[in-house]
Each structure stands twice: as structure tokens, then as C-alpha cells.
C-alpha positions as CSV (number, residue, x, y, z in Angstrom):
1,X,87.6,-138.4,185.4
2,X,89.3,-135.0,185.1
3,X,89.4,-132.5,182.0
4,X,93.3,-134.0,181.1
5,X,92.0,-137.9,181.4
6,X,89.1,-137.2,179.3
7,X,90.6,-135.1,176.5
8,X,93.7,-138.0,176.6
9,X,90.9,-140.9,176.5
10,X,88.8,-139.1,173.8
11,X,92.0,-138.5,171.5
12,X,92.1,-142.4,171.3
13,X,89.4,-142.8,169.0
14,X,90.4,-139.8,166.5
15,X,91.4,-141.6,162.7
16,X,95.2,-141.9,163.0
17,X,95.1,-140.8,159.2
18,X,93.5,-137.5,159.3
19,X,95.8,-134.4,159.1
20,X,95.6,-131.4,160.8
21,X,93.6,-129.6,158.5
22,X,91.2,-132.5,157.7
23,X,91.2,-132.8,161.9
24,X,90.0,-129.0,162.2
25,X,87.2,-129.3,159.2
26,X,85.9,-132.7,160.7
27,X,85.6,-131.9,164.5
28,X,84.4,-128.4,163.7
29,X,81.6,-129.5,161.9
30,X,81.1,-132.6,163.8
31,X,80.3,-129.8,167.1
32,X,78.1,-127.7,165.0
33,X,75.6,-131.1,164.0
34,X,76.4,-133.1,167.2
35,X,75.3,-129.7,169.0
36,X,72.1,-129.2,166.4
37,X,71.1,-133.1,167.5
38,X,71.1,-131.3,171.1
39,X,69.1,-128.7,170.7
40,X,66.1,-130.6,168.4
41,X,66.1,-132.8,171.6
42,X,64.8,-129.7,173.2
43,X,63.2,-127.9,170.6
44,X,61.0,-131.1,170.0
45,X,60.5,-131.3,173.6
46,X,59.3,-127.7,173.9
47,X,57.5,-127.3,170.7
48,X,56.1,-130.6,169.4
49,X,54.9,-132.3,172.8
50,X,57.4,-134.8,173.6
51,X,58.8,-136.2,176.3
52,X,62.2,-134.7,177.2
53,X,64.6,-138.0,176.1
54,X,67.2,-137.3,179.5
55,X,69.7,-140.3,178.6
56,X,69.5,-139.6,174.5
57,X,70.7,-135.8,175.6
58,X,73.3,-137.6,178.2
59,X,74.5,-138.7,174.7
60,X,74.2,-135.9,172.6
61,X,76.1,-133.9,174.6
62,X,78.8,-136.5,175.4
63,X,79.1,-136.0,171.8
64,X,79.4,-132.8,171.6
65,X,82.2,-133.3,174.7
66,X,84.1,-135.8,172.4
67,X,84.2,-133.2,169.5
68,X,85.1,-129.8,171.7
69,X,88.1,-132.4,173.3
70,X,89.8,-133.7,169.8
71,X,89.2,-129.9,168.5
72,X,90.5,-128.5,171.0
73,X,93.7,-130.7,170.8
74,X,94.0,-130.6,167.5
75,X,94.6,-126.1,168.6
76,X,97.3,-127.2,171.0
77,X,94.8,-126.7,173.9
78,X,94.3,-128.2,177.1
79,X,90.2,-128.7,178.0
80,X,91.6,-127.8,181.5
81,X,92.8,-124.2,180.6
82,X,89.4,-124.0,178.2
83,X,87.2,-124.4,181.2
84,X,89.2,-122.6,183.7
85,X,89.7,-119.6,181.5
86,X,85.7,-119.7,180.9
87,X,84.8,-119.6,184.3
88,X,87.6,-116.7,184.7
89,X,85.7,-114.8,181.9
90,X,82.8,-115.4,183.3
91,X,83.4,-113.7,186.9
92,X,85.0,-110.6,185.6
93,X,81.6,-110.1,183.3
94,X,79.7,-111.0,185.8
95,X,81.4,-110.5,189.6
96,X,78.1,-110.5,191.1
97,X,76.1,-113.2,189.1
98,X,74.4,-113.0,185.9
99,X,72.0,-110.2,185.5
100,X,69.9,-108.9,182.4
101,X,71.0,-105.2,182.6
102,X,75.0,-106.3,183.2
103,X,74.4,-108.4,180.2
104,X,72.9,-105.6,178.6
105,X,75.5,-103.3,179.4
106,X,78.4,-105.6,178.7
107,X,80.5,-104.3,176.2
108,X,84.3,-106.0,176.7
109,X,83.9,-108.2,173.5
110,X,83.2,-105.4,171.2
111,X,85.0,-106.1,168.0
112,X,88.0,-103.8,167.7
113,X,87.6,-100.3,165.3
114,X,89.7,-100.5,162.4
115,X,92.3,-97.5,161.6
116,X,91.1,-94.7,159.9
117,X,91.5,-94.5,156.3
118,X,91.9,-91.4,153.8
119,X,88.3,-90.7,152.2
120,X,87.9,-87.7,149.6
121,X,85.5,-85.8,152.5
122,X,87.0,-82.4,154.1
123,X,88.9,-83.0,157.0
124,X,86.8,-83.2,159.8
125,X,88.6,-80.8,162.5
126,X,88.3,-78.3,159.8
127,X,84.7,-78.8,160.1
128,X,84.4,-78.5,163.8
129,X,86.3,-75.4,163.9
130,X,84.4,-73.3,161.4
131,X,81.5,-74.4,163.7
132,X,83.1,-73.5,166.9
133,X,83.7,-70.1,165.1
134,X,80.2,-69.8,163.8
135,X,79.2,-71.2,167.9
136,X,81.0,-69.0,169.3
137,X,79.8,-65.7,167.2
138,X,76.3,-66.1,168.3
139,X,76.9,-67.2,172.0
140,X,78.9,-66.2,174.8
141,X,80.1,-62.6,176.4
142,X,83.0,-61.4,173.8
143,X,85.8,-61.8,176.5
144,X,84.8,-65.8,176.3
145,X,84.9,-65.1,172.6
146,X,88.1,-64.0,172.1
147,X,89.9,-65.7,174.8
148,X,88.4,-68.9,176.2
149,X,87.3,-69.7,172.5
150,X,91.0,-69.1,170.8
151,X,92.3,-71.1,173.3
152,X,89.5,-74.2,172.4
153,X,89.9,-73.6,168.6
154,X,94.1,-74.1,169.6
155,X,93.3,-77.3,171.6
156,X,90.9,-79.0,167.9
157,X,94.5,-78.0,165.9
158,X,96.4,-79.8,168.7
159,X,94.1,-82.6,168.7
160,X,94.2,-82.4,164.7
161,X,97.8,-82.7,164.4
162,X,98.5,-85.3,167.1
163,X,96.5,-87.9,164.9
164,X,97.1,-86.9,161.6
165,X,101.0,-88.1,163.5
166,X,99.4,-90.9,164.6
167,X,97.4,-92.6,161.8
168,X,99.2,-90.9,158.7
169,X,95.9,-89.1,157.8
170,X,93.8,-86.4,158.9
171,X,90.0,-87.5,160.4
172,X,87.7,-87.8,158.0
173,X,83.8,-89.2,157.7
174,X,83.5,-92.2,156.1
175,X,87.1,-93.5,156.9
176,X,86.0,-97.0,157.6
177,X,85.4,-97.0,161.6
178,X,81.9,-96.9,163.3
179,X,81.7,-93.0,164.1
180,X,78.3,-93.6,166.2
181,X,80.4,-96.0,168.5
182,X,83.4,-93.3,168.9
183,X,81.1,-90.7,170.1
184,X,79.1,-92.9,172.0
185,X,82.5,-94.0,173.9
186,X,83.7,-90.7,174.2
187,X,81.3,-89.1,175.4
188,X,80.9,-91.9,178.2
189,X,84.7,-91.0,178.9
190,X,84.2,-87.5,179.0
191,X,81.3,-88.3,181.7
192,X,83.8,-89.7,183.7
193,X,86.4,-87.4,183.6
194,X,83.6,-84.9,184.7
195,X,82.6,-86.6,187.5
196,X,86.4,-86.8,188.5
197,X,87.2,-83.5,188.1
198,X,83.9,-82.7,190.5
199,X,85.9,-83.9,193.8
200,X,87.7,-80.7,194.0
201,X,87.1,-78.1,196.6
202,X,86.1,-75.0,194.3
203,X,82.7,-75.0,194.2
204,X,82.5,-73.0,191.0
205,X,84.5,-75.7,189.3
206,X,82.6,-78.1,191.2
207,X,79.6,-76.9,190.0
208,X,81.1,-76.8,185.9
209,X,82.1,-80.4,186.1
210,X,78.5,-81.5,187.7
211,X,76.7,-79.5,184.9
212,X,79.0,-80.9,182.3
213,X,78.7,-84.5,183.8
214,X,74.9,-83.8,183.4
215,X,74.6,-82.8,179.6
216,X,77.3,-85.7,178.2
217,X,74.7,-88.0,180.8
218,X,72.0,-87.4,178.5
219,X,74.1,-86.9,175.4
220,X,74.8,-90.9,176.2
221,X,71.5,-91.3,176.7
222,X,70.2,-89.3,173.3
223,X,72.9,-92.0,171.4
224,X,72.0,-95.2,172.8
225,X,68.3,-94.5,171.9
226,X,69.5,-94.0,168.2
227,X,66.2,-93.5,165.9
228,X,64.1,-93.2,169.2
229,X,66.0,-89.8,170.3
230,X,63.0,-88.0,169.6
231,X,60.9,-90.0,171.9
232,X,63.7,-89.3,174.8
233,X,63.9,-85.3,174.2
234,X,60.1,-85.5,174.6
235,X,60.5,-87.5,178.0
């Protein structure tokens, strides 16, 4: 028996009567206790001393077979496509097998940031650039002061202006997205871009971009360890 015959075979026994919405509410819930009779199978197996019941969890999870089918019908979806586009997920999270650090590092289902939202805080460029200013005062020959650093200040009001364009409001702390993950993210794109820009001949510039790649490394590293950070500077 293939996915289409069994879905087909298993839509034979659904109540005529029920409508869609009464369809989704039923088979939904039906998974989630047909699934829970699964798993105290198991959990009584593992925890209370009994023998593993084999053909009662044949059952069970025929069950829970009969309720993903008539749900997934009742969505317009074919068990076929369900399964294939599983196993499709599957190998691009996991082109070499499952392993604990690729599951650890997986993050392709992260749930998308919101756009940002006008707050009553200061603009945050504004912010950055008072303390480039105040950076850039106290560091650095006074050439790289007054050129290089102009020319970085020019780049934040560049960056500032393209997405107060894009979003309709300047950025601003506490505008509703997760401002950990952003940095976290960028600076794991600016550690690629570094490591990019290394395969270049210079080796002055080659140099730059290896020593940049390096701090962001452990700037990604600082981040991920969140309230441990001091425990990482110390390593």
C-alpha cells in the first residue's frame, strides 16, 4: 500500500457529516491523544517496568497514521508530498546525517524578526556616532581621525537614511525585534565577508581582513555564551 491508497482508504471511515472546521478540531486533537497513547506505551515501558506492548504500539501508531492522513486531507494535502517534502528537509539540514553539533548549529527555522517599530528611545545611529566621535578622539593617529573616521561617521548616516527609506522609521532600541539575534547575525556575516575579502593578493589588506575575521570570530563567540561571557574572556 502506497501514501495515495492509504490516505484514499483512510478517508473512508471519516463522518460524512462533519464540516471542515469540525474535520480540523477533531483530527487535530485526535493526533495529539492518539500520539500521547504512543508515547505512555513507552514511557511506561521505560519508567514503570513493563514489557514493551510491540503489536499495542503497531496500533497506536496506525492511529496516529489514520489521523495525520484525514488531517492532512482535510488541508488539501497529499501524504505523498508530506513525506517526500520531509525527507527533502531533512537532507538539506542534514546532508551528511544527523549529528548533535549540526543540530545544534541549525538555525533555518528561526522564526522571522518582525519590522521595526517607532519607540520614544533616541535614534540609535545617533547614538553610534557620538560614540564613534568620542572613539575616535581617544584612539587613532589624527590623520585616521580626521579622514578615515569622517568617512565612517558618512557611511552610519548612509546606513541611517537607507532604512529610515526602508521601514518608515529611524532604528531605535526597543522597536519590537530581537536586537541580541541581529548582532549575533551580523556579526557572523561580517565574519564572512572578512574571510572573503582575505583572498586578495595585498598582503596588508590581507592581513586587515584576517585580523578583522579574528575579533568578529570571538565577538560571535562572546554573544552565543550570553550571561557566561565573562567566563569566555577569562578563557
Amino acid at each position: 500500500m502506497n501514501w495515495t491508497e492509504y490516505q484514499n482508504a483512510a478517508e473512508r471511515t471519516v463522518p460524512s457529516s462533519q464540516g471542515r472546521s469540525s474535520r480540523l478540531s477533531n483530527f487535530a486533537l485526535g493526533l495529539c491523544g492518539e500520539a500521547g497513547e504512543a508515547g505512555e506505551l513507552v514511557k511506561k515501558h521505560l519508567f514503570h517496568g513493563a514489557e514493551l506492548d510491540v503489536e499495542r504500539l503497531r496500533k497506536e501508531l496506525g492511529d496516529v497514521l489514520w489521523y495525520v492522513a484525514t488531517l492532512a486531507t482535510t488541508a488539501g494535502l497529499q501524504l505523498e508530498d508530506v513525506a517526500a517534502g520531509n525527507i527533502e528537509k531533512l537532507r538539506a539540514r542534514y546532508p551528511d546525517g544527523f549529528t548533535a553539533a549540526a543540530s545544534a548549529a541549525r538555525m533555518d527555522e528561526a522564526a522571522p524578526q518582525p519590522a521595526p517599530k517607532a519607540t520614544d528611545e533616541r535614534p540609535t545611529w545617533d547614538l553610534v556616532i557620538e560614540a564613534a566621535r568620542r572613539l575616535y578622539l581617544l584612539n587613532g593617529a589624527p590623520e585616521l581621525r580626521s579622514a578615515a573616521g569622517e568617512k565612517v561617521i558618512e557611511r552610519m548616516r548612509a546606513r541611517d537614511r537607507a532604512g529610515r527609506e526602508k521601514y518608515g522609521t529611524p532604528h531605535q532600541a526597543g522597536n519590537g525585534r530581537d536586537h541580541h539575534r541581529d548582532l549575533l547575525e551580523e556579526v557572523l556575516d561580517g565574519a564572512c565577508y572578512a574571510t572573503a575579502a582575505a583572498v586578495i593578493d595585498d598582503e596588508a589588506l590581507r592581513s586587515l581582513y584576517s585580523y578583522v575575521q579574528q575579533q568578529l570570530l570571538h565577538c560571535a563567540l562572546l554573544l552565543e555564551a550570553g550571561g557566561s561571557w565573562r567566563d569566555v574572556r577569562r578563557g
